[in-house]
C-alpha positions as CSV (number, residue, x, y, z in Angstrom):
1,X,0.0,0.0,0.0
2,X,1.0,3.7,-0.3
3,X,1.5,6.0,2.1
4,X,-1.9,8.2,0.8
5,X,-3.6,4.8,1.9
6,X,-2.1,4.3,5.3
7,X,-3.0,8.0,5.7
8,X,-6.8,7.6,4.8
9,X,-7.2,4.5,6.6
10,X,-6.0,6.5,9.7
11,X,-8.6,9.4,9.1
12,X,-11.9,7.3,8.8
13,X,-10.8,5.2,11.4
14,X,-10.9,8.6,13.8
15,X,-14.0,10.1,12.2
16,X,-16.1,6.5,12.7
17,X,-14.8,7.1,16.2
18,X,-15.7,10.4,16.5
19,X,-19.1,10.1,15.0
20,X,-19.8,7.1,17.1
21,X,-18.7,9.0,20.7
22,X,-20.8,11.6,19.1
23,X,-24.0,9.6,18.5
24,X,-23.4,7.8,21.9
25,X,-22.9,11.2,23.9
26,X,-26.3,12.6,22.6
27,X,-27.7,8.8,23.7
28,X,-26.7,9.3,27.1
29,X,-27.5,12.7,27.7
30,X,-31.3,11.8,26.3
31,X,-31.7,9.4,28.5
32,X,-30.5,11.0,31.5
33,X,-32.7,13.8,30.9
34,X,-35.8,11.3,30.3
35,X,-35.3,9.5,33.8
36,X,-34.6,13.3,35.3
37,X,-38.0,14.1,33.9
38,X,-39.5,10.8,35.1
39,X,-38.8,11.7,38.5
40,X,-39.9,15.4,38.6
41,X,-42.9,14.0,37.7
42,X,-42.7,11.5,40.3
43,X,-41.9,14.6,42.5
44,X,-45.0,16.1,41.8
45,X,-47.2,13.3,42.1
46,X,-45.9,13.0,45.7
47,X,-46.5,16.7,46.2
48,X,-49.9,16.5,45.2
49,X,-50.8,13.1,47.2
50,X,-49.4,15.1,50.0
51,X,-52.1,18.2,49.4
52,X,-54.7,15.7,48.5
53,X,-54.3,14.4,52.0
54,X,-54.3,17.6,53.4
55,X,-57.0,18.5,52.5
56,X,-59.2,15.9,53.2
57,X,-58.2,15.3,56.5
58,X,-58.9,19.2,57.9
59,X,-62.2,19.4,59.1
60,X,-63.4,22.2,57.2
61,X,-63.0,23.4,53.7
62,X,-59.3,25.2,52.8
63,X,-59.3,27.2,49.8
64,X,-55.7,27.6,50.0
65,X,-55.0,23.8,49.9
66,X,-57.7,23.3,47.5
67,X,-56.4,26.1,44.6
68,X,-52.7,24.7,45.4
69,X,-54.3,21.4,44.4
70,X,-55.9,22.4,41.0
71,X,-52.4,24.2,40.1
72,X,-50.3,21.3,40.9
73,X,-53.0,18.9,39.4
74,X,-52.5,21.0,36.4
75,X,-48.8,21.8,35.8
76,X,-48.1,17.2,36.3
77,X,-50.3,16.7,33.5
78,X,-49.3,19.3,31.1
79,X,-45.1,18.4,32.5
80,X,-46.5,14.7,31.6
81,X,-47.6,15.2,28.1
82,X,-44.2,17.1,27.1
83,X,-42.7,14.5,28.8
84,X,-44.7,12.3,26.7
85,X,-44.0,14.2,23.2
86,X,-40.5,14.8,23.9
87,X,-39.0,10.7,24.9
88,X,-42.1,8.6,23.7
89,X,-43.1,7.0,27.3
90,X,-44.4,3.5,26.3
91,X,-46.9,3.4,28.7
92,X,-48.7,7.0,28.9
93,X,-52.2,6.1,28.0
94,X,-52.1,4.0,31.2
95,X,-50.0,6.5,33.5
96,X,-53.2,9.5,31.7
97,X,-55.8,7.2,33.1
98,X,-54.5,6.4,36.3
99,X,-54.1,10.1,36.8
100,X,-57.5,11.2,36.1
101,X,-59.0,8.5,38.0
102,X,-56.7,9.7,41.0
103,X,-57.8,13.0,40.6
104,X,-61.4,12.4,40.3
105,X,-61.1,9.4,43.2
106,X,-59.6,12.5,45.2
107,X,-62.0,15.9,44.0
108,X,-65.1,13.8,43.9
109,X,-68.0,14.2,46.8
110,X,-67.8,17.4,48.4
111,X,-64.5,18.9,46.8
112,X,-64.1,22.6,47.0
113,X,-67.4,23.1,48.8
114,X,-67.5,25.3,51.4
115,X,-70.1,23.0,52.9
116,X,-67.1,20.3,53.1
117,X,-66.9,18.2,56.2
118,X,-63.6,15.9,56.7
119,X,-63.5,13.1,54.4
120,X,-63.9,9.4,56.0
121,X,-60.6,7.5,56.8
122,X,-60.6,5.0,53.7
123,X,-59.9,8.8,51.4
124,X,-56.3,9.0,51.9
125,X,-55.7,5.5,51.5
126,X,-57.2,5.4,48.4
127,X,-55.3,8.6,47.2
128,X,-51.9,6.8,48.0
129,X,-53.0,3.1,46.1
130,X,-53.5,5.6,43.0
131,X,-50.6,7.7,43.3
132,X,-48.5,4.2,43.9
133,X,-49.7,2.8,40.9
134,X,-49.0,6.2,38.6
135,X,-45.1,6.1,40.5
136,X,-44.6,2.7,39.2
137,X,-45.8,3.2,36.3
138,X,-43.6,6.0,35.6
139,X,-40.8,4.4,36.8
140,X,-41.2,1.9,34.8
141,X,-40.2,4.1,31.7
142,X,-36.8,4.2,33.4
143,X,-34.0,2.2,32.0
């Protein structure tokens, strides 16, 4: 072989390298945002099991509690479908549904009435089986 040879030989073998670090760098750094992600939402499902029980275990109505509860009900859903749009979760029709069903198991009967009287004791043990199942279904999408 010639010398010219040796030469390009030498130069694809750093550009596959380079291209490949590249491609795996941009991998990594994907997936370590999507499990960051993951658990911010995880976060905020925790923060709003914690309000949910809050709530229902004062004895009279809180509007404070109760308007925390419709903002942080809000911002996990919308975090969840970018979430969603930006890393594919495989599983977010089922994480959707377990969400609304936890949030109309925990704003159902006498929600934000101002007639409210505190909730019976099987309320906040039912908030926490949903929230459970929406956690491990989020984590889950964790590799």
């Amino acid at each position: 072989m010639v010398w010219y040879a040796y030469i390009a030989i030498a130069f694809l073998s750093v550009a596959i390298a380079f291209f490949g670090n590249y491609f795996l760098q941009r991998k990594l750094i994907a997936t370590n945002n999507k499990e960051k992600g993951i658990d911010f939402v995880v976060d905020m499902i925790k923060e709003l099991e914690t309000l949910y029980i809050d709530y229902w275990n004062k004895e009279t109505h809180c509007s404070n509690t109760s308007l925390k509860i419709k903002i942080t009900q809000t911002r996990s859903n919308e975090f969840l479908n970018f979430l969603h749009k930006k890393y594919q979760l495989e599983n977010k029709g089922i994480i959707t549904l377990s969400l609304v069903k936890l949030i109309t198991k925990a704003t159902n009967e006498d929600f934000d009435s101002s007639k409210r009287t505190k909730s019976n004791l099987n309320k906040p043990i039912e908030i926490a089986k949903y929230t459970n199942k929406i956690i491990l279904e989020l984590l889950k999408n964790k590799i």
